[in-house]
Structures are given as structure tokens and as C-alpha cells.
C-alpha positions in Angstrom: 20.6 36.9 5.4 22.1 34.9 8.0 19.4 32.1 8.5 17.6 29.7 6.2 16.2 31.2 3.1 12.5 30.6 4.1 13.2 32.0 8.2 15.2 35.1 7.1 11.6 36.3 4.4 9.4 35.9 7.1 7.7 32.6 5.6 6.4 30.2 8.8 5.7 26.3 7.6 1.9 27.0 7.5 2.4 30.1 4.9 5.3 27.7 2.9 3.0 24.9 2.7 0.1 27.1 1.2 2.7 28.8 -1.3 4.0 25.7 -2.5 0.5 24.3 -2.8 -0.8 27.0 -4.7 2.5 26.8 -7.4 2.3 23.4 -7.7 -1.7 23.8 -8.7 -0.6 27.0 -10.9 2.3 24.3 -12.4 0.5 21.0 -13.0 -3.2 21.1 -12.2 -5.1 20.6 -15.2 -8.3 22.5 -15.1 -9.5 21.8 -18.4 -9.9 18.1 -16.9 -11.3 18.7 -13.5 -12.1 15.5 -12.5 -8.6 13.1 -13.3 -6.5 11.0 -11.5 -3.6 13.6 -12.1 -5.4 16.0 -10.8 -6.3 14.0 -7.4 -2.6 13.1 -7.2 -1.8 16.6 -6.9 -3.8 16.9 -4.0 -2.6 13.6 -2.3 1.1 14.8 -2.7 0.2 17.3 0.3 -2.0 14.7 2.5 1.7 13.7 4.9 2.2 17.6 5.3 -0.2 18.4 8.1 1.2 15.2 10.2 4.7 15.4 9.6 4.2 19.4 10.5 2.3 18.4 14.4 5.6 16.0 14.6 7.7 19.0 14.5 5.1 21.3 16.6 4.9 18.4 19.2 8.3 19.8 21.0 8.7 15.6 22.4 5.5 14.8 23.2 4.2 11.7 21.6 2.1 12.8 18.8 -0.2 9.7 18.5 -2.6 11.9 16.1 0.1 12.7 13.9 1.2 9.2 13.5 -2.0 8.4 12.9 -2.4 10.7 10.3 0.5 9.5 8.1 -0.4 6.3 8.2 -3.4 6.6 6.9 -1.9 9.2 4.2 0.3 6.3 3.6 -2.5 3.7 2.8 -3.9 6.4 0.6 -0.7 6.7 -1.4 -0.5 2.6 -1.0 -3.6 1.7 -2.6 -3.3 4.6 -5.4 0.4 2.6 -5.8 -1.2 -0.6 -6.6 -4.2 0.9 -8.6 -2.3 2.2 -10.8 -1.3 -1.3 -12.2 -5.4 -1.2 -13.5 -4.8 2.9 -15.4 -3.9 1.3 -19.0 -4.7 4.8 -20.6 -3.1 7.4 -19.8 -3.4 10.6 -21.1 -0.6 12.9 -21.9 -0.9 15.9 -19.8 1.4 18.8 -20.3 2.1 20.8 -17.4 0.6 24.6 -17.4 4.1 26.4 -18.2 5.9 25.8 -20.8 9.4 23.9 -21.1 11.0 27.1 -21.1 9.1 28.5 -18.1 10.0 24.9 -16.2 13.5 24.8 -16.8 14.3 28.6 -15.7 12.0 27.3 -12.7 13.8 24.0 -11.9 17.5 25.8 -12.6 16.8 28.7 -10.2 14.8 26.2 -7.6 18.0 23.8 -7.6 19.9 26.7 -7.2 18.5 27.9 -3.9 18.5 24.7 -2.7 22.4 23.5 -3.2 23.1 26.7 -1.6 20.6 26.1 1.3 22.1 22.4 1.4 25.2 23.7 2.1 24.4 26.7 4.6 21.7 25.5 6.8 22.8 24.8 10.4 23.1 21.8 11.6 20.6 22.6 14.4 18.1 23.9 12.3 18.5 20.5 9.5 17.5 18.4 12.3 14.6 20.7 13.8 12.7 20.4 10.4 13.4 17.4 9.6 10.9 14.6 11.5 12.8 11.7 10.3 15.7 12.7 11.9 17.5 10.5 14.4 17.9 12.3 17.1 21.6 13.3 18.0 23.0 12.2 15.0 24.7 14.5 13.4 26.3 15.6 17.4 27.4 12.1 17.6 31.3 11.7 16.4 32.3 8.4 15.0 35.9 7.0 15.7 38.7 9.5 14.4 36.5 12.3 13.1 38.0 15.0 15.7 41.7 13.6 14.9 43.1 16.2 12.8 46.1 13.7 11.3 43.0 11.7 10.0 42.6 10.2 6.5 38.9 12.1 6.0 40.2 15.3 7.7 43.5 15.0 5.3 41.1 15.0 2.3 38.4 17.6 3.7 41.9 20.2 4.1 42.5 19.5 0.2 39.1 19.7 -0.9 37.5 22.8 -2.3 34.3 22.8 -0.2 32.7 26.7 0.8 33.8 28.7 3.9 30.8 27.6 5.5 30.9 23.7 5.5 34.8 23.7 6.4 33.1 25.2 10.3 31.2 21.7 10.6 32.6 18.4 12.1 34.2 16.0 9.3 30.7 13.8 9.6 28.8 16.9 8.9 30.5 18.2 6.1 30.1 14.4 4.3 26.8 14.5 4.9 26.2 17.5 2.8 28.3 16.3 0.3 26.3 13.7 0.2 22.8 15.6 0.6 24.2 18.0 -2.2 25.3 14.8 -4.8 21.6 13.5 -4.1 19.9 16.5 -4.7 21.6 16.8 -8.0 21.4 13.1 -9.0 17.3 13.0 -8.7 16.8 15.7 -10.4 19.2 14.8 -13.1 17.5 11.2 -13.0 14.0 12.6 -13.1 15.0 14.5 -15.8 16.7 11.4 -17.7 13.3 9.4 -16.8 11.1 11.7 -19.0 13.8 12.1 -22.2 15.0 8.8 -22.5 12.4 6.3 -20.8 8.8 8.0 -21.1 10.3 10.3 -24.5 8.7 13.9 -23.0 11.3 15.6 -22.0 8.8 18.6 -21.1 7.7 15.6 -18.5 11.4 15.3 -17.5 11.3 18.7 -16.3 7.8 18.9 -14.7 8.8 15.5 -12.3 11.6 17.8 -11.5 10.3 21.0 -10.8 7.8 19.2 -8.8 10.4 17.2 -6.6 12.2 20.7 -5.7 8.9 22.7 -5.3 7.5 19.7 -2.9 7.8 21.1 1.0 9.4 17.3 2.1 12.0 18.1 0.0 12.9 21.2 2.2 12.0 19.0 5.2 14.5 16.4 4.4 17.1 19.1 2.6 20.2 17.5 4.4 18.9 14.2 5.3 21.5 12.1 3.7 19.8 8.9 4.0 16.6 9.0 2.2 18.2 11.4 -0.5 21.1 8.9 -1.1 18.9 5.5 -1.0 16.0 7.3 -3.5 18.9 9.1 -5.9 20.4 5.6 -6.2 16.5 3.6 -6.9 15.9 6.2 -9.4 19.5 5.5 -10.8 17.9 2.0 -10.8 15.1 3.1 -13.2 17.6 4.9 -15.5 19.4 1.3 -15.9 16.7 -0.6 -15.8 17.8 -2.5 -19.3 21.2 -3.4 -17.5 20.4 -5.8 -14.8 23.3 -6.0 -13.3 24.6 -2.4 -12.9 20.3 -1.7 -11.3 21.3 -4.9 -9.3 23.9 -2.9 -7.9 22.0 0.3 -7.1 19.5 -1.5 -5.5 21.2 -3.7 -3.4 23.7 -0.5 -1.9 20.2 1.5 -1.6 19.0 -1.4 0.8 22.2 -1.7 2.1 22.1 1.9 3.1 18.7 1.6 4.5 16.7 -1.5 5.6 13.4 -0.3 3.7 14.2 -1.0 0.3 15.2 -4.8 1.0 11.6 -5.3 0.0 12.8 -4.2 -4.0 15.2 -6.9 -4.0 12.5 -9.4 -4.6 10.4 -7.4 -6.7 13.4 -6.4 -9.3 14.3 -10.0 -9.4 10.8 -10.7 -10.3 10.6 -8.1 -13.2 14.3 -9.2 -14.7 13.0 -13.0 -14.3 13.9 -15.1 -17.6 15.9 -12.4 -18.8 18.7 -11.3 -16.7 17.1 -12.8 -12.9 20.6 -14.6 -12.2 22.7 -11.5 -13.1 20.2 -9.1 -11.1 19.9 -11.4 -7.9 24.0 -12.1 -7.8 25.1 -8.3 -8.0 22.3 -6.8 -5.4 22.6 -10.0 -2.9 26.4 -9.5 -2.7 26.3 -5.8 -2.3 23.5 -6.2 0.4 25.6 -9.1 2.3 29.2 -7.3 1.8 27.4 -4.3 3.5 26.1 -6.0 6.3 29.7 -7.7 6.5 31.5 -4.7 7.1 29.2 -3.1 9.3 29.2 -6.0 11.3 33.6 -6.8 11.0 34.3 -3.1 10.9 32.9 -0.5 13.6 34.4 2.2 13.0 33.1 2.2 9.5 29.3 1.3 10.9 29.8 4.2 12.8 30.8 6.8 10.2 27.8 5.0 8.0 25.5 5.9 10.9 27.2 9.7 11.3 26.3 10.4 7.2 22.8 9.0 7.7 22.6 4.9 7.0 20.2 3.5 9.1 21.0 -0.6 10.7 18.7 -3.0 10.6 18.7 -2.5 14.7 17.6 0.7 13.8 14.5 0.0 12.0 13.4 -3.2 14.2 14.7 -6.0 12.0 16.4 -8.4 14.4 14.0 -10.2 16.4 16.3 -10.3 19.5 17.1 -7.0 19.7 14.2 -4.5 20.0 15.3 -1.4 20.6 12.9 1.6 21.8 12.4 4.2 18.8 12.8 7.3 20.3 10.0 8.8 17.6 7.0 6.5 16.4 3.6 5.0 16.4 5.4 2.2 17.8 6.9 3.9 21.2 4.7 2.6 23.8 2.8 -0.7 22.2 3.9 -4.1 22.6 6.8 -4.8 20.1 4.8 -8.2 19.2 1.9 -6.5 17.8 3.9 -5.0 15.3 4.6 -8.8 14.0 1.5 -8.8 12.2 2.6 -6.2 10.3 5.4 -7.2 9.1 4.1 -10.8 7.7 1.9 -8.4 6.2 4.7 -6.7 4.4 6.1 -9.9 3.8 3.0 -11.4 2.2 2.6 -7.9 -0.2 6.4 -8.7 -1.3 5.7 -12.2 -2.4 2.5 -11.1 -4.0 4.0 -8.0 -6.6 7.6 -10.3 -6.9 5.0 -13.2 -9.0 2.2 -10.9 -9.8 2.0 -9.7 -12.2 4.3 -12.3 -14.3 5.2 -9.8 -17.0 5.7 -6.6 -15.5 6.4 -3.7 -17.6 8.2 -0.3 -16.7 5.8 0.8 -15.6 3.8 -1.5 -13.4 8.1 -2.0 -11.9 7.6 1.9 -10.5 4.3 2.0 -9.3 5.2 -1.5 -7.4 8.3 0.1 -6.0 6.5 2.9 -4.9 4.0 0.6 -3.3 6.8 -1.3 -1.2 8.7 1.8 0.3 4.9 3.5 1.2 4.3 -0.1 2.8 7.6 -0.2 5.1 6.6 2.9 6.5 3.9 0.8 8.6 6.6 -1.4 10.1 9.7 1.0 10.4 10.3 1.3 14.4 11.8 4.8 14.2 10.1 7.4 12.9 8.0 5.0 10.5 5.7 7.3 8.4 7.7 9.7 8.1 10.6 8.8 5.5 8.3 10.3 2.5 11.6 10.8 0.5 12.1 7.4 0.2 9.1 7.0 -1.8 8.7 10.3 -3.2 10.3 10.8 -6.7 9.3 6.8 -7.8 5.3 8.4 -7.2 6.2 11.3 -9.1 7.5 9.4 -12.0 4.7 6.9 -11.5 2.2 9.9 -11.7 3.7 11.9 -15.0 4.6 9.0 -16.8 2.6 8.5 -20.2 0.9 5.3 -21.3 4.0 2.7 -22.0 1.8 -0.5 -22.5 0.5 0.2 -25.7 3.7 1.2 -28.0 5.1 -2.4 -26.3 1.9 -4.1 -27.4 1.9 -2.2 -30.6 5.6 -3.4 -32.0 4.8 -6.9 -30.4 1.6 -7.3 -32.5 3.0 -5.5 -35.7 6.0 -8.7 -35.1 3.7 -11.2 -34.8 1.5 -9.8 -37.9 4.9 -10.2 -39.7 5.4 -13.6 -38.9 2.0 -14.8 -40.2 2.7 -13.0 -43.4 6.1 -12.5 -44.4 4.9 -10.2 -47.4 3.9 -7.3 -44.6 5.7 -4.1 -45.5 8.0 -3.3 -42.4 8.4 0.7 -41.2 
């Protein structure tokens, strides 16, 4: 085969998107409970498809329905984010195959994809992707075509396939990049359900799921949403360290504008224990970023070249508005999106104090909330960066019931208190 994987069988995107649907019922759908909020998640994961699908038909035209339609797949997957802080039961629902099945399933999936990462042509990685920035991967930052250059010194020493070594240096990173992003969510998806829900069978279904997902083959080398969600799920993973998640979060906003929005919200789940530690470590990463991109160029540009987005970009800077060459956006006022974004603003406030106690749980359901939000005010291609978002509402929707086993040792403490004879366990 000498194409992508999916051109080369014959597969178009309609016949891909009703495959994957149909495994991802066969997988997960519980039919024993027809009627269950799992079960209606499943089908909301596929509601952005048909939009993001008419981007890529459009060929340049302005696709107002399509922008249309993932923004109001968007508010679906926004107010399932924030009802999800009222589901205190949740029922443990195994998937349909068993942990064997899923793991020869997610090895062999993650498989195919690394080696698609890594052979897809860099025409064909932006045509299906419709979050892409147009030109960027054409565009060569500073130095990249000098051959005595310190990243083209490295990329002759570094064992990287016959295929990649034909791509400009900015290319090749990107990969990289797309590759170590790949395999980090899937190993922190994986980590999620072992260590911090305690299925590991749940690990492995979030997992199988994120690979099986057609956005995933959308955004396959798309460097910037994979890096920025592989480092918020890091986030998760460390959530008891508040300054190492401090970190993660501050280079994922760093790397792109829409997760400045978690800054506020973390701080506001580590406040009284850890707030100070949390706020010092993600502010300084956020404000050394900005620093360099702003004292150093030529690094801004070779951030841009692997997939970073500015905070030009995304319509941040009041003076500057620049025109998005992809979004709902292109041909309205830029004031009327002001509105919007003291919306946003007003939403961040609310979930940083409300509510005051938040468990894991609420922290990735509230996450997922923000990053859907920012989709509505994001100038370029707003609506469709579904990878941002997209492993924190898989993890929000296969996660078991954590409020109780908290309430339960905090009750069994308190019990203990009252009456020191209590036998402890």
C-alpha cells in the first residue's frame, strides 16, 4: 500500500464513520440497559462527525451549516459536562468484550496508528484534518532548511524511519510529537482506570474507545491538540501533586490559548490544600511561554511550525483581530463575538468557586465543560478542536462512582471520633 491505511482498502469517510460506529456500539453499548446515560453518551460521541465531515467536503467555501452544526453538538456535550456534576450514582458498566478481547484490540489499533502517524503525507494530514491551519506545515520557520543547523544535526543522529527522514525538519517534529501524544493518552487513559477509578478493564475500554473514535484519525498528526490533551490528562494522573499538574497545565495553555480557562478551575479544586503551589508553577510556565514567544521569534516560529497556536491566533488580543481563515466567525462583526467571551469568562468564575469542594470527579467533567466552551469563542476553526476535549469526556463518561468511597472513609472517621471504642478495618 502506498497511501493511508483507510484510502488504499477502499474505505470513504461515510463507510469509516458507520464502521467505527457500529464497533464502538458492538464494544461499549450496553443493551441490557437500553435506556442510560452511557448509552446516550455513546451516541453523542458521533454528533461533531457529520459537521466536521461538510468542513472537509466544503473544498473553501464557507460552510455556515457545518459550523452551525458543531456548535450546537458542542452545547450538547456542554450541558451533558455540567450535568454530570448532579449523576451521584453511577453504575459500573463493563464494556461487551472482555479485558483480553480489549487489550489485543487497543495493542493492534495503536499499532496501525503509530505506523499511520508516521507515514501519512503531509498533504493528506492536513486535507482531513478541519482544524488545521492552513499552510502550516509548508511554512519553514528560521533555520529549518540549513543543513549545519542544531535540529537538522540531531534529526541526522536520530533513528527515525526511512519515511519521516523525506519531510522538512518541522514536519518530522511534528510527528514525533503526534507519535509521543498518541502514546501518552493512551498510556494515561489507561493509568486513569488502574490507579484513579481502580478498573483497569475501564482503563482499557477509555482507550480502545479514544483509538477507535474517527477524530482521532481526523486529528492523527495534529500536534497541537494531541500534545495540549496528552499533557491535561497527565494532569489528571498527578492530580495529588499540585505542583508537577500545575506544570502540565500551565505548558498545555501555554501551547494553546483554550486551556487558560483550567488555570482557574485547578486552582479552585487544590484551594486550601496546595492552591499557592498549583497557582505559582502553572502561572510561571504560562508567563515564561508567552515571554519567549514574544523575546524570541525564531522559537515562536518553530512553536507555530509543530502546531502551538498564539493567542493572535485564537482572537485573544483585543487590538489585533485577525481574520480566521476557517470559522463561524469569518464574515460577522468581531464585536459580536465579545459577548461570548464574557460569557466564557462568567462560566470560569462560576466552576473556579462552585462547587467549593470539588472531587475527582466533578475536576474532569468541569474540564471537559471549559475546553467544549472555548470552542464557541476560538476565531480559527472554533468547533472544531474536538481533541482538545475528547479523552477528559471519555474519562468523565467510564468513570465509576468516586463520591461515595470518599464519603464512606470520611463518615467511618468521623464515627471513630465520637466513639473511640469503634473497631477500625
Amino acid at each position: 500500500m502506498n497511501g493511508s491505511l483507510v484510502a488504499d482498502l477502499g474505505l470513504g469517510p461515510e463507510v469509516w464513520l458507520i464502521v467505527t460506529f457500529l464497533g464502538s456500539v458492538t464494544f461499549f453499548f450496553k443493551f441490557s440497559r437500553f435506556w442510560s446515560v452511557r448509552n446516550l453518551d455513546l451516541i453523542l460521541l458521533f454528533v461533531l462527525v457529520p459537521g466536521m465531515m461538510q468542513i472537509l467536503s466544503s473544498r473553501g467555501d464557507h460552510a455556515w451549516g457545518a459550523y452551525l452544526w458543531l456548535f450546537s453538538g458542542s452545547a450538547f456535550w456542554l450541558l451533558r459536562s455540567l450535568l454530570d456534576l448532579g449523576l451521584s450514582r453511577r453504575p459500573f458498566f463493563e464494556p461487551n468484550l472482555s479485558a483480553s478481547g480489549l487489550l489485543c484490540l487497543l495493542v493492534g489499533l495503536l499499532g496501525l496508528l503509530l505506523a499511520e502517524t508516521v507515514s501519512l503525507p503531509v498533504d493528506e494530514g492536513a486535507a482531513r484534518n478541519p482544524a488545521e491551519p492552513i499552510g502550516r506545515e509548508k511554512t519553514s520557520p528560521p533555520g529549518a532548511n540549513d543543513a549545519n543547523s542544531p535540529v537538522n544535526q540531531v534529526l541526522k543522529i536520530t533513528p527515525l524511519p526511512s519515511s519521516l527522514r523525506r519531510e522538512l525538519p518541522q514536519v518530522i517534529l511534528s510527528r514525533v510529537l503526534a507519535m509521543l501524544a498518541h502514546l501518552g493518552l493512551v498510556l494515561g487513559l489507561l493509568t486513569v482506570g488502574w490507579s484513579l477509578f481502580e478498573k483497569p478493564i475501564l482503563g482499557m475500554a477509555m482507550a480502545a474507545c479514544y483509538l477507535i473514535l474517527p477524530y482521532t484519525r481526523m486529528a492523527l498528526v495534529d500536534s497541537g491538540q494531541l500534545v495540549s490533551a496528552a499533557l491535561i490528562i497527565g494532569a489528571v494522573v498527578s492530580h495529588n501533586r499540585p505542583a508537577l499538574s500545575g506544570a502540565l497545565i500551565g505548558l498545555a495553555a501555554g501551547w494553546i490559548p483554550a486551556c487558560l480557562g483550567l488555570v482557574a478551575l485547578w486552582a479552585g479544586y487544590y484551594r486550601g490544600r496546595g492552591m499557592l503551589r498549583f497557582l505559582a508553577t502553572s502561572v510561571g510556565v504560562v508567563f515564561l511561554c508567552a515571554t519567549l514567544g514574544m523575546a524570541v521569534p525564531q522559537l515562536s516560529h518553530w512553536a507555530s511550525a509543530l502546531g502551538a497556536r498564539s493567542i493572535t491566533e485564537v482572537g485573544l488580543l483585543p487590538w489585533t483581530e485577525p481574520r480566521p481563515t476557517g470559522s463561524f466567525w469569518l464574515e460577522i462583526d468581531p464585536s459580536f463575538r465579545l459577548p461570548v467571551l464574557v460569557a466564557y469568562l462568567a462560566l470560569v468564575i462560576g466552576v473556579t468557586f462552585w462547587p467549593a469542594g470539588k472531587n475527582l470527579g466533578e475536576l474532569i467533567a468541569l474540564s471537559a465543560a471549559l475546553l467544549t466552551a472555548s470552542q464557541f469563542w476560538y476565531l480559527d476553526k472554533g468547533g472544531t478542536l474536538v481533541m482538545l476535549y475528547l479523552p477528559l469526556v471519555l474519562a468523565m463518561m467510564f468513570r465509576p462512582t468516586l463520591m461515595p468511597r470518599r464519603q464512606g472513609v470520611s463518615t467511618f472517621l468521623r464515627a471513630s471520633a465520637r466513639n473511640p471504642a469503634t473497631p477500625s478495618t
